[in-house]
N, C-alpha and C positions, 0 to 999 in steps of 0.2 A: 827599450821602454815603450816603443810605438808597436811592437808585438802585443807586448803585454795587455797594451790596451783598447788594442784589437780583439784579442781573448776575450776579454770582459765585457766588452761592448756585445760579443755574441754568444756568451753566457747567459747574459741578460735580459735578450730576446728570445732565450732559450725556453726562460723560466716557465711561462705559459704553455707552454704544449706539454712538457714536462706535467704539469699541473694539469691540465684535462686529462692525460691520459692517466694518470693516478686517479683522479675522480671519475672515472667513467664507467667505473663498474656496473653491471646489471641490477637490474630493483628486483629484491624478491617479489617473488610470484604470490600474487593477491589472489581471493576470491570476489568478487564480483556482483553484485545482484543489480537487476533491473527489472522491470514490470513493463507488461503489454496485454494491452486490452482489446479484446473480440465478443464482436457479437452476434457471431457465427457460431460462438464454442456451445456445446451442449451446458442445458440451462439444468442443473440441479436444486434440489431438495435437500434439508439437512440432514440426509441418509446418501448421500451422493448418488442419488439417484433422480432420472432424470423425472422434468414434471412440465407441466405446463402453467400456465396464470391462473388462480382462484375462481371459482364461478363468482358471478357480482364483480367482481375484479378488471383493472386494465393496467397494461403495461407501456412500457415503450425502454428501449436501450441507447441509455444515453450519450452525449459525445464527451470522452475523457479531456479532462486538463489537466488536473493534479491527481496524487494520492500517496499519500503516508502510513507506515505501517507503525505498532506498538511493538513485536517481537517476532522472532524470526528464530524457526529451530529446526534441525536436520533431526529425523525420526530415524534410526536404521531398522525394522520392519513392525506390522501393524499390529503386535503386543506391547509396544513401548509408548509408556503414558507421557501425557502432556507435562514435561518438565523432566522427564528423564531422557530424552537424547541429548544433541551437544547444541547448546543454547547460541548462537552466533551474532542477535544482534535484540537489545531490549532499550528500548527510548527512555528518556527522561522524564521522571515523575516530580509531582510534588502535592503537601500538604496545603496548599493556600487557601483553596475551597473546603476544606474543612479534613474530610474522605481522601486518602491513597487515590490520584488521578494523574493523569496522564497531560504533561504541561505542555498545549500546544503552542506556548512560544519557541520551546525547544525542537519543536517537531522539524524532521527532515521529510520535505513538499517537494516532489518529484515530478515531470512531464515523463510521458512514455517513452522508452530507448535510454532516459538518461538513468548514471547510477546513481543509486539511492545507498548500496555502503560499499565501501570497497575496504578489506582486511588482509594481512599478510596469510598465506594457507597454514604458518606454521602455527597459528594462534587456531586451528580446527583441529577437533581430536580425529587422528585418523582412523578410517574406520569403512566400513561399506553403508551408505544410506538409501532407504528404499523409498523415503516419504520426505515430504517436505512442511511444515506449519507456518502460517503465515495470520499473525494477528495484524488485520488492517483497523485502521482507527480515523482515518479521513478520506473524504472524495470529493470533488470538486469538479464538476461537469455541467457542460448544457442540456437545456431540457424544452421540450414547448409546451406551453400552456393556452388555453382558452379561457376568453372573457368578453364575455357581451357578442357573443359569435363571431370573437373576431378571436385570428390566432398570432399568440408571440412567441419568442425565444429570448431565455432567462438562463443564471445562473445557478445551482444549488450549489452549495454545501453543505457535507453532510457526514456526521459526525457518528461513528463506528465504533469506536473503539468503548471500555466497560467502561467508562468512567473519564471523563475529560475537562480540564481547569483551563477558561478561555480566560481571557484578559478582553482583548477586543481582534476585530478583524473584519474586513471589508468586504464587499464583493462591487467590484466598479466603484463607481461614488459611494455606496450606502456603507455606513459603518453601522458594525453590530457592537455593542459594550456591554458587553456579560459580565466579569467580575465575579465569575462561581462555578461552582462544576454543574457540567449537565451529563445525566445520563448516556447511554447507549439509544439512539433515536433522535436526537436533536438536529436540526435541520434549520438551514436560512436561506431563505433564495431572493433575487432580486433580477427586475427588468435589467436588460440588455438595452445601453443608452438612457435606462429612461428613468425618472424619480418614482420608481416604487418598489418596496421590498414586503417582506412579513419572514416570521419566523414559528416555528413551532416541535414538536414531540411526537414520534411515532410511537405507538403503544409498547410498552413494555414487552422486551422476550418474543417481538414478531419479527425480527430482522435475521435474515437466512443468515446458517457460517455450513455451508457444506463439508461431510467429514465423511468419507465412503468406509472409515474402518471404525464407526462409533460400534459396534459390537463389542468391538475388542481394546479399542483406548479412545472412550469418551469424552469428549469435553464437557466438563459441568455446567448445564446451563445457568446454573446461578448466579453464574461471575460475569454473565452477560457479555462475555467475550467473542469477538469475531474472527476467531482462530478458525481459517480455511484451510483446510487438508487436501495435498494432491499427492500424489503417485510418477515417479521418474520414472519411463519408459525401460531404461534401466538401470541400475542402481548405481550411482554417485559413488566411486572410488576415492577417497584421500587416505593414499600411503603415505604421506612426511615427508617425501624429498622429492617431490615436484619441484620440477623448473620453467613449467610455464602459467599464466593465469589459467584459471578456471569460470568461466563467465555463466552464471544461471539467470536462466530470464524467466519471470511467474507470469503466466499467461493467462490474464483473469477474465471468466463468464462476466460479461455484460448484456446478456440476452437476456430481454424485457427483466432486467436489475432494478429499474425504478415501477413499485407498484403502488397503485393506490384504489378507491373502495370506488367504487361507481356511482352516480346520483343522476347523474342523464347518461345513457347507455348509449354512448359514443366514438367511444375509445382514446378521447379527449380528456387531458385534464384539467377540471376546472374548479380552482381552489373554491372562487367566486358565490359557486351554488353546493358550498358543504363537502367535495370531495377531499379525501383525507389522505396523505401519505401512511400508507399501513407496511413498506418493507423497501429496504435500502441496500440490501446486503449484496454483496457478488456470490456469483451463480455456479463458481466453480474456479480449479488450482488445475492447471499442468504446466508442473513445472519441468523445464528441460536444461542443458548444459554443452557448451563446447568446453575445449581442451584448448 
């Protein structure tokens, strides 16, 4: 009997290791994305070609903290239109503000390095891709401004995407309460420490989306989308039975990205005497991948 229950006593301690090793299988292998911002990277045009700042114009490139994208799709080479490759990741919408928008309480807000989606590879159609799309719809960064000849450092954000349904949303102490959709151009910035903010509207259809293959599959500008097109060094392989992740990082132009109209030719911006936010848009896609 003192056997037996010997047995059992180390049966029993058994249990668990028995059990991790039955649960310890391998995760399938995800795909990956994350974003990284340079503002070093060549500054493009929406012909993906390169350019410099506006005459009357000034720029500066400013310091990343967030950014959210709307849709995200693998192109496999530059005759395939916007909606025909294999779509891998679209945000959440909704009807509240009236118009099909883009609901930024659902939005996923990223710092740089970290991931923004991670999916099993077996949910991508296999295939060879040469291109990558990348509708961004939010940014959130530092900037400096001038007032009264003296200079600060504030917060913008600043809202990309064709069509967006805000509820409300902060920036340090100030809260913004919107309650409706705003365009493609809306923007709200606020002092760093300090009580003051303002918000307002970049003119319609002037926010860059670089696309170096708009010859051959266009983005309609109508839809006031900021679907940035880059080019993988070389072409994104998914055959289907991959066993390890796939990690791609979208390495976004932020070389002089924040521009605006000049009124004292300084290269200072200063809301204060009339200068105007005229383009928001990132400067450029290269998007690359490990194994």
């Amino acid at each position: 009997m003192k056997k037996v229950y010997i047995l059992l006593l180390f049966l029993i301690a058994a249990i668990p290791f028995f059990s991790c090793s039955s649960d310890g299988s391998p995760e399938e292998p995800m795909l990956i994305i994350k974003f990284q911002f340079d503002e070093n990277q060549v500054r493009l045009n929406n012909l993906g070609q390169p350019t410099a700042v506006a005459p009357g114009n000034a720029a500066q490139s400013p310091v990343f903290n967030t950014i959210s994208s709307h849709y995200i799709e693998l192109a496999p080479n530059a005759n395939t239109l916007l909606g025909n490759g294999t779509v891998i990741y679209h945000a959440p919408e909704t009807n509240l503000g009236g118009a099909t928008a883009i609901d930024f309480s659902q939005s996923k807000i990223v710092a740089e390095g970290e991931t923004f989606l991670k999916i099993p590879l077996s949910e991508v159609t296999a295939g060879s891709y040469e291109w990558m799309r990348v509708s961004l719809s939010y940014q959130n960064y530092q900037i400096n401004i001038r007032h009264q000849n003296v200079d600060y450092s504030g917060t913008l954000a600043s809202f990309v995407g064709f069509n967006t349904y805000i509820s409300e949303f902060n920036i340090g102490n100030n809260i913004f309460q919107v309650n409706e959709n705003r365009a493609q151009g809306y923007w709200a910035f606020g002092l760093n420490n300090q009580p003051y903010s303002s918000s307002g509207q970049a003119p319609a259809g002037t926010t860059t989306v670089p696309n170096p293959i708009e010859a051959t599959s266009p983005i309609p500008r109508n839809l006031n989308t900021c679907v940035v097109t880059g080019r993988f060094a070389s072409n994104l392989v998914v055959n289907g039975n991959e066993t390890d992740d796939i990690v791609i990082t979208l390495s976004l132009s932020i070389n002089n990205s924040f521009e605006w109209q000049e009124v004292t030719a300084d290269g200072k911006f200063e809301p204060s005497v009339g200068e105007n936010v005229v383009d928001m848009g990132l400067r450029g896609l290269i998007p690359s991948y490990v194994r």
